[in-house]
C-alpha positions as CSV (number, residue, x, y, z in Angstrom):
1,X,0.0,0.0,0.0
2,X,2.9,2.2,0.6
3,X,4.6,1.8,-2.1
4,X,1.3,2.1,-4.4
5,X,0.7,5.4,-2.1
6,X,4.1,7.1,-3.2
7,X,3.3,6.2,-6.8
8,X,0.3,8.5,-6.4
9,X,2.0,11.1,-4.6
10,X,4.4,11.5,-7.8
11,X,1.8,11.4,-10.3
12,X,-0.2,13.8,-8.7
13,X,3.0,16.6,-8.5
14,X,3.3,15.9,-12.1
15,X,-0.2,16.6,-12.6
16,X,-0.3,19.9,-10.5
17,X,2.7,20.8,-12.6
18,X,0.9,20.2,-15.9
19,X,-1.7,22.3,-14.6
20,X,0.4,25.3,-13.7
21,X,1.2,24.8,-17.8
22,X,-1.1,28.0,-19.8
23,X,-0.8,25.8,-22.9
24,X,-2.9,23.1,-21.2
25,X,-5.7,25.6,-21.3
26,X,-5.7,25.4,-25.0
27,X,-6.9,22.1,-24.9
28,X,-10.6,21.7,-23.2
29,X,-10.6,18.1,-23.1
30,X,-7.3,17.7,-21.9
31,X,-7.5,20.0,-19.6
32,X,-10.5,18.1,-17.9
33,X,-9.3,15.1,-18.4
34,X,-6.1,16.1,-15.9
35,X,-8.6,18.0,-13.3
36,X,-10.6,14.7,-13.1
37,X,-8.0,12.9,-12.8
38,X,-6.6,15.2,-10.0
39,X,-10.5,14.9,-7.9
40,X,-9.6,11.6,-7.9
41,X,-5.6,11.9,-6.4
42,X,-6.0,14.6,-4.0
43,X,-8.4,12.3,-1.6
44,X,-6.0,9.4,-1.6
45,X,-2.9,11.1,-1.2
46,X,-4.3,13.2,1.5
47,X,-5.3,9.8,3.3
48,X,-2.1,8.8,2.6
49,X,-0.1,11.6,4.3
50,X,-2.5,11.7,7.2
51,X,-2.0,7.8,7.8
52,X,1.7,9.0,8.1
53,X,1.6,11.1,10.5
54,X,-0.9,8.7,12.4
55,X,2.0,6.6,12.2
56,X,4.6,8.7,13.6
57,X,2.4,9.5,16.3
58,X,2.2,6.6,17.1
59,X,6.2,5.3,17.2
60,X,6.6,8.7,19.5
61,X,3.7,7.4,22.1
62,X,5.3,3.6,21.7
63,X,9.3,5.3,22.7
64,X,7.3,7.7,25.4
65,X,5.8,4.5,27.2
66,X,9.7,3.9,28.3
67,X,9.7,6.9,30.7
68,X,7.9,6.1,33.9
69,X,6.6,9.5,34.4
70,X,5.0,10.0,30.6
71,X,3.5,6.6,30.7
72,X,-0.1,7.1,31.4
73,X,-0.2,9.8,28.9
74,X,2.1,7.7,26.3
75,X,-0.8,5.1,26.5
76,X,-3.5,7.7,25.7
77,X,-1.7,9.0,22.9
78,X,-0.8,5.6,22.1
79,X,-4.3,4.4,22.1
80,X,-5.8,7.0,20.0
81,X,-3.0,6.9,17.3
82,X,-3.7,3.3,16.5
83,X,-7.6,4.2,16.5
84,X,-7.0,7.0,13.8
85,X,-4.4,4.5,11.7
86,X,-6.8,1.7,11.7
87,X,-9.4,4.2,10.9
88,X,-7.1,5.8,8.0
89,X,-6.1,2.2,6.2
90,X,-9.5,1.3,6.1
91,X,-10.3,4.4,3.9
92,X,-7.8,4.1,2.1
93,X,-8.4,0.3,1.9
94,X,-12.1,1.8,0.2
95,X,-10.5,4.7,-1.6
96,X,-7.4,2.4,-3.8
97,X,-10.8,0.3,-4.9
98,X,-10.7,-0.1,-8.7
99,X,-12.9,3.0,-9.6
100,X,-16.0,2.0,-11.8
101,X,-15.1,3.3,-15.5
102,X,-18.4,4.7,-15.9
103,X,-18.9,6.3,-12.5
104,X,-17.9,9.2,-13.6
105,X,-20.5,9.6,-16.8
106,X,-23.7,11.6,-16.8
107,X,-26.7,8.7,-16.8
108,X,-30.0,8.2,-18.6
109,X,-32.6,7.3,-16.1
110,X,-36.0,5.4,-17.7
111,X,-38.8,4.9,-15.5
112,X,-41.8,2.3,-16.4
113,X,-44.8,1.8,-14.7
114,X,-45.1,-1.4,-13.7
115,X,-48.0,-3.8,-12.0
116,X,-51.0,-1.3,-10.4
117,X,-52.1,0.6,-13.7
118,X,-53.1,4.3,-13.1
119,X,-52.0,4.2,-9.5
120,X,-48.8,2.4,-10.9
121,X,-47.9,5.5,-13.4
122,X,-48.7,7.6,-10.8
123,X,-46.2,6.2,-8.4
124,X,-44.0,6.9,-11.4
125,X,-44.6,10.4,-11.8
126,X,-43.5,10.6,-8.0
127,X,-40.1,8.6,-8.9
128,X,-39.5,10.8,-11.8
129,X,-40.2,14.3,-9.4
130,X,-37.9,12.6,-6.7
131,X,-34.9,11.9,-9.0
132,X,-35.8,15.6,-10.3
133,X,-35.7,16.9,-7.0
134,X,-32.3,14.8,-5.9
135,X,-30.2,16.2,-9.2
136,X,-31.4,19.7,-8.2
137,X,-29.7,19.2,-4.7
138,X,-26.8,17.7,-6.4
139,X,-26.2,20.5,-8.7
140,X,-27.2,18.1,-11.5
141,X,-28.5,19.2,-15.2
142,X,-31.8,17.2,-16.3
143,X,-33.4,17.2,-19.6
144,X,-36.5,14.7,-20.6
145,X,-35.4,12.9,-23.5
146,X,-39.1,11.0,-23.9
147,X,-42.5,11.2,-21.6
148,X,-45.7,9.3,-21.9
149,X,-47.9,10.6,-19.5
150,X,-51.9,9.6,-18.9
151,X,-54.6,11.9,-18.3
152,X,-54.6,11.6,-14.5
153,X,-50.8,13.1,-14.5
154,X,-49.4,10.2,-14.2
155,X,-46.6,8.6,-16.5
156,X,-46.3,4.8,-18.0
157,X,-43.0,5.5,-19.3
158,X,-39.8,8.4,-19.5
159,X,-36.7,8.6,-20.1
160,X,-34.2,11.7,-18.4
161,X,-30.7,12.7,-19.3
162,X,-29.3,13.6,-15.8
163,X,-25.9,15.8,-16.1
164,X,-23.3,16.0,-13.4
165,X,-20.6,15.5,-11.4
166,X,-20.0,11.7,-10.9
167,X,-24.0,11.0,-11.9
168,X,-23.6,7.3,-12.7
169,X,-22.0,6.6,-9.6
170,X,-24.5,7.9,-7.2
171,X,-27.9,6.8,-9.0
172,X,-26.8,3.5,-10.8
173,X,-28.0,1.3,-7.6
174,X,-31.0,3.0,-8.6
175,X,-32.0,0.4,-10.9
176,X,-34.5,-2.3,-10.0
177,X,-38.2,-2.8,-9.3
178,X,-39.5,0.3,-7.0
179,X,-42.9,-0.8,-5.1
180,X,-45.1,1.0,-3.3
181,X,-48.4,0.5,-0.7
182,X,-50.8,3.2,0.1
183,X,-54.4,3.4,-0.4
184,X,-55.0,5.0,-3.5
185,X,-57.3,8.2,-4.0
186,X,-59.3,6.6,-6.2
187,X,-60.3,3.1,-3.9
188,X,-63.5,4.1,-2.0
189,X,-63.2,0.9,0.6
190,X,-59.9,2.4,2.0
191,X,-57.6,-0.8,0.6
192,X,-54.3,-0.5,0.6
193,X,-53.1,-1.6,-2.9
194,X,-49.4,-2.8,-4.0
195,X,-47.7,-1.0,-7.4
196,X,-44.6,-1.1,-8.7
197,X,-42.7,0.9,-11.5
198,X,-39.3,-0.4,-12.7
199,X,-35.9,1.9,-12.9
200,X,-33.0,1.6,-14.9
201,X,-30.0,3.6,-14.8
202,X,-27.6,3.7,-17.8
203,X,-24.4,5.4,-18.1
204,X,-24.8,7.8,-20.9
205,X,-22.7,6.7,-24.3
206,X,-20.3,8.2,-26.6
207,X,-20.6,7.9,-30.1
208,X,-16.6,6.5,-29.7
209,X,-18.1,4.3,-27.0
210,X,-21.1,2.2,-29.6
211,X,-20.4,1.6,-33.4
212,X,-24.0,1.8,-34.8
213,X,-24.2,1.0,-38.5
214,X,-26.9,3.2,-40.3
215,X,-27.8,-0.1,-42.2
216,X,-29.0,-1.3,-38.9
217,X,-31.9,1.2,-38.4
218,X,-35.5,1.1,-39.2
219,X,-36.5,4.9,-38.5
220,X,-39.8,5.7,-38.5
221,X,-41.8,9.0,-37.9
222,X,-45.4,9.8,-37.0
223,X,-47.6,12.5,-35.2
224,X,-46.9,12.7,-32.0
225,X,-49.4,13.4,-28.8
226,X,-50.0,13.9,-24.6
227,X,-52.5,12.7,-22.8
228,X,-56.1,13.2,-24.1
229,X,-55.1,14.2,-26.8
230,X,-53.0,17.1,-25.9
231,X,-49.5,18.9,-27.6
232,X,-50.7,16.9,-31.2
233,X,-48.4,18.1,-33.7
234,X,-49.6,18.6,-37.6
235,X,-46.4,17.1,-38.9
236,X,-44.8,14.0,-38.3
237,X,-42.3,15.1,-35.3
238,X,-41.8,12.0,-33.5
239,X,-39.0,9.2,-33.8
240,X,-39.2,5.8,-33.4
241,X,-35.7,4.1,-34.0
242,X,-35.3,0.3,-34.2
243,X,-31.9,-1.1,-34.0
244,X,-32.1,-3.9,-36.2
245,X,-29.4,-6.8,-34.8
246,X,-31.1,-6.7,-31.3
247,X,-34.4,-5.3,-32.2
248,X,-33.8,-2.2,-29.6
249,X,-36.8,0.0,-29.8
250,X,-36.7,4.0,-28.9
251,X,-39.3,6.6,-29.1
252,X,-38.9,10.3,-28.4
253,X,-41.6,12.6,-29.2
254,X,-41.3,15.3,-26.6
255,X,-39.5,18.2,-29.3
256,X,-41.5,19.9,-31.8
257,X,-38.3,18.8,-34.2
258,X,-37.6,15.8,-36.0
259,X,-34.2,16.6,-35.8
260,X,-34.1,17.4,-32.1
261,X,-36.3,13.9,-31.3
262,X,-34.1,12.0,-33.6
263,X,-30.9,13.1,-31.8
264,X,-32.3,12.3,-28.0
265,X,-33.6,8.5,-29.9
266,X,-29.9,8.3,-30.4
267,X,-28.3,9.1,-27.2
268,X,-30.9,6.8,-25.5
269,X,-30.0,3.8,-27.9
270,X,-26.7,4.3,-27.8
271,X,-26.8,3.9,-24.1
272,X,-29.2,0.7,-24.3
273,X,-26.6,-1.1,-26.9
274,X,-23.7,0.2,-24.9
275,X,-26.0,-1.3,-21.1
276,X,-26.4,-4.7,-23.1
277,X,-22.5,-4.8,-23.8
278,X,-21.6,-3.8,-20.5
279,X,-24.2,-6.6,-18.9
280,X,-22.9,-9.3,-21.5
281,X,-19.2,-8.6,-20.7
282,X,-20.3,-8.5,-16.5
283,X,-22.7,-11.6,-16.8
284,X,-19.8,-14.4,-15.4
285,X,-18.8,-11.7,-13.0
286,X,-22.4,-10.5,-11.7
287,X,-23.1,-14.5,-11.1
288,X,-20.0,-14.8,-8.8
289,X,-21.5,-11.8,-6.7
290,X,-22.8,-12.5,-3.7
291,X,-24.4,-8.9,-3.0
292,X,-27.3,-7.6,-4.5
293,X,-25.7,-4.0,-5.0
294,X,-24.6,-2.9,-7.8
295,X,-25.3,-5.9,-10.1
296,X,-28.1,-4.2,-11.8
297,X,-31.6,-7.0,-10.9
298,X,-34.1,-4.9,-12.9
299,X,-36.4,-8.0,-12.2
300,X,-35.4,-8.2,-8.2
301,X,-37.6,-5.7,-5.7
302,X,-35.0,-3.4,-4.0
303,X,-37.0,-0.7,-2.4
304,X,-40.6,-0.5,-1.2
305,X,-41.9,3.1,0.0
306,X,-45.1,2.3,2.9
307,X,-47.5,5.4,3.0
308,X,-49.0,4.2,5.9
309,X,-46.1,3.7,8.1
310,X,-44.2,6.8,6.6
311,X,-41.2,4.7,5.7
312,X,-39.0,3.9,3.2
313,X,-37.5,0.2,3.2
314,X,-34.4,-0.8,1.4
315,X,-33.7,-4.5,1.1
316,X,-30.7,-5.2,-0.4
317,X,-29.6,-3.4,2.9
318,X,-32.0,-4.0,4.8
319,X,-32.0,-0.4,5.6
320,X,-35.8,1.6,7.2
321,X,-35.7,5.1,6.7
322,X,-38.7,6.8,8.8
323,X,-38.5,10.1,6.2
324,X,-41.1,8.9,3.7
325,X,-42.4,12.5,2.7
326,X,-38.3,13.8,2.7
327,X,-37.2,10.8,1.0
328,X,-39.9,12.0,-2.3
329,X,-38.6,15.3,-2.1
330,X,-35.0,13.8,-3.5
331,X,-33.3,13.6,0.1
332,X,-32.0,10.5,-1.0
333,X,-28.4,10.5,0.2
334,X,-28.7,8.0,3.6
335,X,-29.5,5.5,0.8
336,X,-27.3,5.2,-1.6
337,X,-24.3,6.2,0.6
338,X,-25.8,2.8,2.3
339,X,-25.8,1.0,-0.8
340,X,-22.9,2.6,-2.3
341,X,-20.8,1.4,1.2
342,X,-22.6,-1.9,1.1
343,X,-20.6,-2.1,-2.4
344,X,-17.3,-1.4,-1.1
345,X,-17.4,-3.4,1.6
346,X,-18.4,-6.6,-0.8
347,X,-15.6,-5.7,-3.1
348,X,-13.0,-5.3,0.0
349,X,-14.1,-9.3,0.7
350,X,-13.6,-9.8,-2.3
351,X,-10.0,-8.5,-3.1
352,X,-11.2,-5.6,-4.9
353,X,-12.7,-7.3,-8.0
């Protein structure tokens, strides 16, 4: 770890020093590309110089114990330096984990309503507000890419582009089946009634990142429309994109513009084709895992939200939080920095793979 440690240390002086460099400002990528790759130093080496000093704290408590008259407080220093240095290799244990390529992309989110019809798309609509809600205290960008909503404001399906600051890696144990139990405004006997809506959380793609032949599209337009009938468009707007070799649908009708709908179509299926490559490559991996988090279970039930009790249950974790009415308004960080922990600790046991 040492060793690995001073490795860092150098890179990230020669980083700092390409920095200081005006020509790198030329360069937009490259110059991001250098102060991501610096966020990503700066906490380890910092770790890494505290656990230092931890240590040396520690060698002058263990040479103080010797005198007779500094003993008692040699052992308290003592004691406390080995506290902090267990503390500090564990984080850094967490922090030298091999980093998720992706974490670090913007993600599409798609919501689906699932078993519960109306009350089903309405719980939806609530998903889709508290993911709106959560980027918005995040700092996070979001732009619909596709909406079908029904008359009662609910929505069946939609599809967000959610731009950020390490986006992927904070929503992508997102994904899974999201159920809820209330009694619904429309069930005069008071019964409470069980809906789900599924989520799925893709890392957004580069064109570099999927090779998609034009051959291999069937694109076809039509009039688009809202609920009852609303936002109908006299000209055929709308996009529906079919990628032929894996029979990938996407629709997008929410712009006015072909052009603009036919460009959001894209970024969505070149995320899909890029998820299924990603899940294909991972499959022998994801059946060795022993944890539910992180290995995507869109068919598994990960998180149920109880009206009645106010509370929000995560099971992978087995984690109750008693902040129903918070949670909906995006205050969603207790949970995924559980799951996200729950993650690292799986990959610790399992040497970091």
């Amino acid at each position: 770890m040492l060793e690995r440690l001073k490795e860092l240390a150098v890179r990230q002086e020669e980083l700092e020093t390409r920095l200081a460099d005006p020509a790198v400002y030329g360069d937009g990528k490259q110059l991001a590309a250098i102060q991501r790759e610096l966020k990503e130093l700066t906490p380890v080496v910092e770790a890494g110089r505290a656990l230092e000093a931890a240590e040396r704290r520690r060698e002058e408590a263990e040479a103080l114990l010797r005198d007779p008259e500094l003993k008692s407080l040699a052992q308290e220093e003592l004691s406390a330096a080995k506290a902090e240095t267990d503390r500090l290799r564990e984080a850094l244990k967490r922090l030298l984990l091999p980093r998720d390529p992706n974490d670090g992309r913007n993600a599409i989110l798609e919501i689906r309503a699932g078993v519960g019809g109306e009350e089903a798309a309405l719980f939806a609509g609530e998903l889709l507000r508290m993911y709106t809600l959560y980027a918005q205290r995040r700092g996070w960008r979001t732009e619909i890419l596709s909406a079908n909503e029904t008359e009662l404001g609910g929505v069946k399906e939609c599809g967000v582009l959610i731009e950020g600051e390490d986006v992927f890696s904070r929503l992508k144990f997102e994904s899974g089946v999201h159920q809820v139990k209330r009694i619904p405004e429309t069930e005069s006997n008071g019964r409470i009634q069980t809906s789900t809506a599924t989520v799925a959380v893709l890392p957004e793609a580069e064109e570099v990142d999927v090779d998609i032949d034009p051959k291999d599209l069937q694109i076809d337009t039509y009039r688009s429309s809202g609920a009852g009938g609303q936002h109908i468009n006299k000209t055929e707007s709308a996009i529906r994109l079919t990628h032929l070799p894996t029979g990938t649908v996407v629709t997008c009708q929410d712009e006015r513009s072909q052009y603009k709908n036919r460009d959001k179509a894209m970024r969505v299926l070149r995320s899909r084709l890029y998820q299924q490559q990603r899940e294909k490559r991972d499959a022998a991996a994801a059946l060795e895992r022993k944890t539910q988090v992180g290995g995507g279970w869109r068919s598994e039930k990960v998180r149920t939200y109880r009206f009645l009790q106010s509370q929000v249950v995560e099971h992978r974790v087995g984690l109750t939080v008693h902040r129903l009415d918070a949670v909906l308004d995006g205050d969603l960080d207790e949970i995924i920095d559980a799951l996200v922990t729950a993650d690292q600790t799986e990959r610790l046991k399992g040497g970091g793979t």
